[in-house]
C-alpha positions as YAML, in Angstrom:
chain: A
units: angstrom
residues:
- id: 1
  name: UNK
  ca: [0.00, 0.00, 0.00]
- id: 2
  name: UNK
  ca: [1.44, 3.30, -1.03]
- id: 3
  name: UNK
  ca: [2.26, 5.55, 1.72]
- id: 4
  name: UNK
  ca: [0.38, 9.56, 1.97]
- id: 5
  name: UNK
  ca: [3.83, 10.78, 0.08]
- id: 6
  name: UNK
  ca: [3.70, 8.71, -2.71]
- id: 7
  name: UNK
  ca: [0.48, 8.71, -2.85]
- id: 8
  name: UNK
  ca: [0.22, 12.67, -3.37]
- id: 9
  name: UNK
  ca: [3.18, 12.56, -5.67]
- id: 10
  name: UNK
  ca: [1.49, 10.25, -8.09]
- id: 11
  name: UNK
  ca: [-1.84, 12.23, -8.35]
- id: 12
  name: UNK
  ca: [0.52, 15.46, -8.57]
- id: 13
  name: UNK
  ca: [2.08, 13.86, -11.47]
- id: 14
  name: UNK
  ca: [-1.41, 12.65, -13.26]
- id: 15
  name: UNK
  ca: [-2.80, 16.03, -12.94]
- id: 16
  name: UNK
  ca: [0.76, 17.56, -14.14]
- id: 17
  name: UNK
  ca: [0.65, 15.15, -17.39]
- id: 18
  name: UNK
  ca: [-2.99, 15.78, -17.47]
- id: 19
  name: UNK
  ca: [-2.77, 19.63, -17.57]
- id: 20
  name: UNK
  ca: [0.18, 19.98, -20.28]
- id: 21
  name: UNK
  ca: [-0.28, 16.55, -22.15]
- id: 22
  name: UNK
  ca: [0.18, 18.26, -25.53]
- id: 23
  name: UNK
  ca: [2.95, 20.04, -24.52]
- id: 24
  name: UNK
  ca: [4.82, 16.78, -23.05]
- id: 25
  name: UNK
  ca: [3.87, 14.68, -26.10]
- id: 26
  name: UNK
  ca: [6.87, 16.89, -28.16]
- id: 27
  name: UNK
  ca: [9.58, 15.91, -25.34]
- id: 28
  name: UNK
  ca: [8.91, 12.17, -25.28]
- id: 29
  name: UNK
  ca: [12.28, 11.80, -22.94]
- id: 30
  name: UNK
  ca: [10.82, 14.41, -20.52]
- id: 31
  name: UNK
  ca: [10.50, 11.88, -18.03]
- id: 32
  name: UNK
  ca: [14.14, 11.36, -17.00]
- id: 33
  name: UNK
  ca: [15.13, 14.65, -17.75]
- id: 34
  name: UNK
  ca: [12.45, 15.73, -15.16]
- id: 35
  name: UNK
  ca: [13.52, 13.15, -12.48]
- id: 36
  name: UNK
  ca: [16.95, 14.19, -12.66]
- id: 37
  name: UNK
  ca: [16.54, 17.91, -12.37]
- id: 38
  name: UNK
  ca: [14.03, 17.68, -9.28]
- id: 39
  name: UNK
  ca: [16.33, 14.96, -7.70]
- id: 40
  name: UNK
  ca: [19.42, 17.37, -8.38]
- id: 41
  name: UNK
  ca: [17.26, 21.58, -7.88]
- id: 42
  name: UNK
  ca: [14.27, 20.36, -6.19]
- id: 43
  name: UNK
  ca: [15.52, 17.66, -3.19]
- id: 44
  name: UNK
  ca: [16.08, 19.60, -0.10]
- id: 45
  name: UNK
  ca: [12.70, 20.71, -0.82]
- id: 46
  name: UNK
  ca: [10.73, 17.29, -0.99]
- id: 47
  name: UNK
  ca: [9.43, 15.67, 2.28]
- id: 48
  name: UNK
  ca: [6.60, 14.06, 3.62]
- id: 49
  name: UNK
  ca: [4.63, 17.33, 4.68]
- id: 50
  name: UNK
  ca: [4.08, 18.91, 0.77]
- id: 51
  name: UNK
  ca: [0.67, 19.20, -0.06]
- id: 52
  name: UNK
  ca: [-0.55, 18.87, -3.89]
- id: 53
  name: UNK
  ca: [-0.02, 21.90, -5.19]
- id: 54
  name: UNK
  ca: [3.56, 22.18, -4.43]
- id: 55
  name: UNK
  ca: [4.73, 18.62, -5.66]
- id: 56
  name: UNK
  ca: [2.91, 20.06, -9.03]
- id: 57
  name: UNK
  ca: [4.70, 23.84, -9.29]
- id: 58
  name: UNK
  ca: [7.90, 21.89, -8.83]
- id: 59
  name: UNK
  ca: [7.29, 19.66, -11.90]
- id: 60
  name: UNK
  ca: [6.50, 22.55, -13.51]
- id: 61
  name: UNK
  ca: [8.94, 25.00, -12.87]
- id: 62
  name: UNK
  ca: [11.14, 21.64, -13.64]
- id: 63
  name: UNK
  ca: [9.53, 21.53, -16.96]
- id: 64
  name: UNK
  ca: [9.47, 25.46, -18.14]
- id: 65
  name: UNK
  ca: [13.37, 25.27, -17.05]
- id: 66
  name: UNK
  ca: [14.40, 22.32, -19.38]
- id: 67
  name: UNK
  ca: [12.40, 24.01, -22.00]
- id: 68
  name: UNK
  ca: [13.89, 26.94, -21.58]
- id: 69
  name: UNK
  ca: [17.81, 25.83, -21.08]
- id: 70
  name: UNK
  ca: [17.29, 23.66, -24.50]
- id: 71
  name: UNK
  ca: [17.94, 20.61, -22.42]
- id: 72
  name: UNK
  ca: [14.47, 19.11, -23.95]
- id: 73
  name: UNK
  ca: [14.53, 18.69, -27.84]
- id: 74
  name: UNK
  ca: [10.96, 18.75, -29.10]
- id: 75
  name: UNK
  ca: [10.65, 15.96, -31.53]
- id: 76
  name: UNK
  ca: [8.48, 18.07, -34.29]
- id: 77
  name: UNK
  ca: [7.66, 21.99, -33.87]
- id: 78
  name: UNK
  ca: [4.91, 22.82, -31.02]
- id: 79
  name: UNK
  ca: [1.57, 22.67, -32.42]
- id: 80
  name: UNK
  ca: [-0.73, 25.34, -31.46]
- id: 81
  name: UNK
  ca: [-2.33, 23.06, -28.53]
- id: 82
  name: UNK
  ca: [1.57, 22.90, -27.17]
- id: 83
  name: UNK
  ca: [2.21, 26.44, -27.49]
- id: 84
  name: UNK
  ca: [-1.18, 26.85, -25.26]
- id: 85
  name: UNK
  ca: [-0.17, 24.53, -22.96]
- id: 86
  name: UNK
  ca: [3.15, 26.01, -22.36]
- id: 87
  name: UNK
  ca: [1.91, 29.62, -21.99]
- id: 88
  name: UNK
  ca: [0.03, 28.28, -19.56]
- id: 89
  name: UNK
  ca: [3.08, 27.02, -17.91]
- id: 90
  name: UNK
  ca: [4.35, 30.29, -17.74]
- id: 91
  name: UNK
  ca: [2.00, 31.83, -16.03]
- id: 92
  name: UNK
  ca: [2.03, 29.39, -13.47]
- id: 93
  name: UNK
  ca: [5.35, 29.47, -13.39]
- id: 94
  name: UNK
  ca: [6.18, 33.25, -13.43]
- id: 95
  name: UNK
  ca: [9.10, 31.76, -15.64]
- id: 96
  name: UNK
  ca: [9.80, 33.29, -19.14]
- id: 97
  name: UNK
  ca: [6.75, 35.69, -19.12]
- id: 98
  name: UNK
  ca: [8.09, 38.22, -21.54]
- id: 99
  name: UNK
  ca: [8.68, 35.21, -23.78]
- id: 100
  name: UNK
  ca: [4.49, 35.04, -24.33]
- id: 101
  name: UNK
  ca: [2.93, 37.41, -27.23]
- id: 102
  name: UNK
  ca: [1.39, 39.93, -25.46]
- id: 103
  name: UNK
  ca: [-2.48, 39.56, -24.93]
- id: 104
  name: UNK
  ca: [-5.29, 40.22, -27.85]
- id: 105
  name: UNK
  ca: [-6.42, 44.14, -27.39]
- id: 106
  name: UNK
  ca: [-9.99, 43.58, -25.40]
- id: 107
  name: UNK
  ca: [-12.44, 44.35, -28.04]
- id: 108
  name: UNK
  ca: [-14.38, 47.99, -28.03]
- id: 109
  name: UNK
  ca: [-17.57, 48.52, -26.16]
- id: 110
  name: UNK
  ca: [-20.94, 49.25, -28.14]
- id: 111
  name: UNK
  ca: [-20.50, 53.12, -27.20]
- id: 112
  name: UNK
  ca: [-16.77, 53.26, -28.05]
- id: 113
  name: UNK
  ca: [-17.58, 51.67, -30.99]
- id: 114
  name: UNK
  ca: [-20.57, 54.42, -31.95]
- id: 115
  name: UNK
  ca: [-17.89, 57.37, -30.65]
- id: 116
  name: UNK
  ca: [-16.10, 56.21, -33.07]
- id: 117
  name: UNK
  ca: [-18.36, 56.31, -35.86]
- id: 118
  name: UNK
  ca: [-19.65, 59.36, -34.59]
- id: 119
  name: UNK
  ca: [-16.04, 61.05, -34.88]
- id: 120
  name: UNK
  ca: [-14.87, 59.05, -38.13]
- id: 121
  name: UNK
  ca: [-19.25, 60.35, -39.60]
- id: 122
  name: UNK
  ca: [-18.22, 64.00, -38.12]
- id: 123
  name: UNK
  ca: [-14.84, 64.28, -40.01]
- id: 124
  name: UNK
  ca: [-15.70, 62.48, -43.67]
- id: 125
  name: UNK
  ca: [-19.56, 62.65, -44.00]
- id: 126
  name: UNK
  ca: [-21.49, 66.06, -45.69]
- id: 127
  name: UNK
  ca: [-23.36, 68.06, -43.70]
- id: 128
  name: UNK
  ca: [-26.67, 66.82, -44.76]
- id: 129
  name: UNK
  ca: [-25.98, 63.22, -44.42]
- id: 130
  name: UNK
  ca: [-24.69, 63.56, -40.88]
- id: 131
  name: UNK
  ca: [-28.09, 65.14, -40.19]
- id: 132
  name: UNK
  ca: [-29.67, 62.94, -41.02]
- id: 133
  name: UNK
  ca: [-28.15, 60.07, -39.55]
- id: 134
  name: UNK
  ca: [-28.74, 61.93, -35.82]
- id: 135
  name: UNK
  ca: [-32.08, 62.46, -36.71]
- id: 136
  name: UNK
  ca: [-32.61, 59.10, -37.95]
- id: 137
  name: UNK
  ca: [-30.79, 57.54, -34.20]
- id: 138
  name: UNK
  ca: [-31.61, 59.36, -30.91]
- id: 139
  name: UNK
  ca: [-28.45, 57.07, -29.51]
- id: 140
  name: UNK
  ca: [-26.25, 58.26, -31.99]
- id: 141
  name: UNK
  ca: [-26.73, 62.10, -31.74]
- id: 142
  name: UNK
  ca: [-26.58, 61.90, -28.04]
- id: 143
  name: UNK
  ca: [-23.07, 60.68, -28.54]
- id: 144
  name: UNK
  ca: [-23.04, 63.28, -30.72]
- id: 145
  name: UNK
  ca: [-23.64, 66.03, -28.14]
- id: 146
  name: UNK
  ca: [-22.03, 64.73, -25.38]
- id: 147
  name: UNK
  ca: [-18.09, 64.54, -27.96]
- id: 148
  name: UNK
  ca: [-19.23, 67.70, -28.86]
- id: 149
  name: UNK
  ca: [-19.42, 69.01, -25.76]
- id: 150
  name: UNK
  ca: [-16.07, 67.52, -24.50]
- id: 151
  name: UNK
  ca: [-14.19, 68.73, -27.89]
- id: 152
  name: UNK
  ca: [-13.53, 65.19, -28.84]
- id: 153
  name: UNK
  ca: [-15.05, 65.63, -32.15]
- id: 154
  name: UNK
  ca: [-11.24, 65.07, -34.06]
- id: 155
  name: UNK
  ca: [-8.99, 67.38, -35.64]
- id: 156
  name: UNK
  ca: [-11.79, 68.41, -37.93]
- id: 157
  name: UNK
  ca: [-12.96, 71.41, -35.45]
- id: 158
  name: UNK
  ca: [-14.79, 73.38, -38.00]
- id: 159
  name: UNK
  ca: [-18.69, 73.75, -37.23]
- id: 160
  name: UNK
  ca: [-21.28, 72.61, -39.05]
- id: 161
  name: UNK
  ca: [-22.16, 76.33, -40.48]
- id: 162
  name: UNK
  ca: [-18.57, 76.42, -41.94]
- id: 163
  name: UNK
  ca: [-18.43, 72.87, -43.33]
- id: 164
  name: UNK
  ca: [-21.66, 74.01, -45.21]
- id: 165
  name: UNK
  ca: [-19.95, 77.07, -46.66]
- id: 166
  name: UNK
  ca: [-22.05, 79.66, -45.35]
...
């Protein structure tokens, strides 16, 4: 019967394999290369007491630091579901962070979408046709008003009057 210790350590290292199986699957001699950097950075700090979570961050921060010292050689160039997986290990990790692409711009909201159709309207559109698109939306000339108000209409700061030529 396996004892607390080993028992911990083998669920730590299901859930490790679980969590970055893709990545693994490129490094199919991860597995002694992991044993004998935890055995030679990791051993003063493996006992009986650890808990879960710390038997898995130190086969990952085992992992990201082969990875990273070239010591694994992937066996074909990380698919997308690898790269994933070991961006994930970097934020868990803390290790290599300015190695990830930096994250996708959040998208615009509704209304700083409409400001800026408002603004891009106010600087290209005739007179008459940006009338008639604030009388046509009630949301759309509010936004109207209110970047008027604040000056934000763009570099276009002529008024409607002089736009028209009068």
């Amino acid at each position: 019967m396996p004892t607390k210790q080993e028992y911990i350590l083998g669920l730590a290292d299901r859930r490790f394999r679980e969590s970055y199986r893709e990545l693994l699957a490129h490094f199919p001699n991860a597995d002694e290369s992991l044993i004998a950097y935890v055995q030679l950075n990791y051993a003063d700090q493996l006992s009986s007491n650890l808990e879960l979570r710390a038997y898995t961050q130190i086969l990952e921060s085992a992992l990201v630091s082969l990875i990273d010292n070239e010591a694994l050689v992937p066996v074909a160039p990380p698919n997308s579901s690898a790269q994933a997986d070991l961006a994930k290990l970097r934020l868990a990790t803390g290790v290599g962070l300015d190695q990830l692409p930096p994250p996708p711009p959040k998208p615009l909201s509704p209304q700083q979408q409409l400001e800026g159709r408002v603004i891009s309207d106010w600087n290209s559109l005739k007179v008459a046709d940006f009338r008639r698109n604030c009388a046509n939306d009630k949301a759309y000339r509010e936004t109207f008003e209110r970047l008027s108000v604040e000056n934000r209409l763009g570099g276009n700061t002529a008024t409607s009057l002089q736009r028209a030529g009068a």
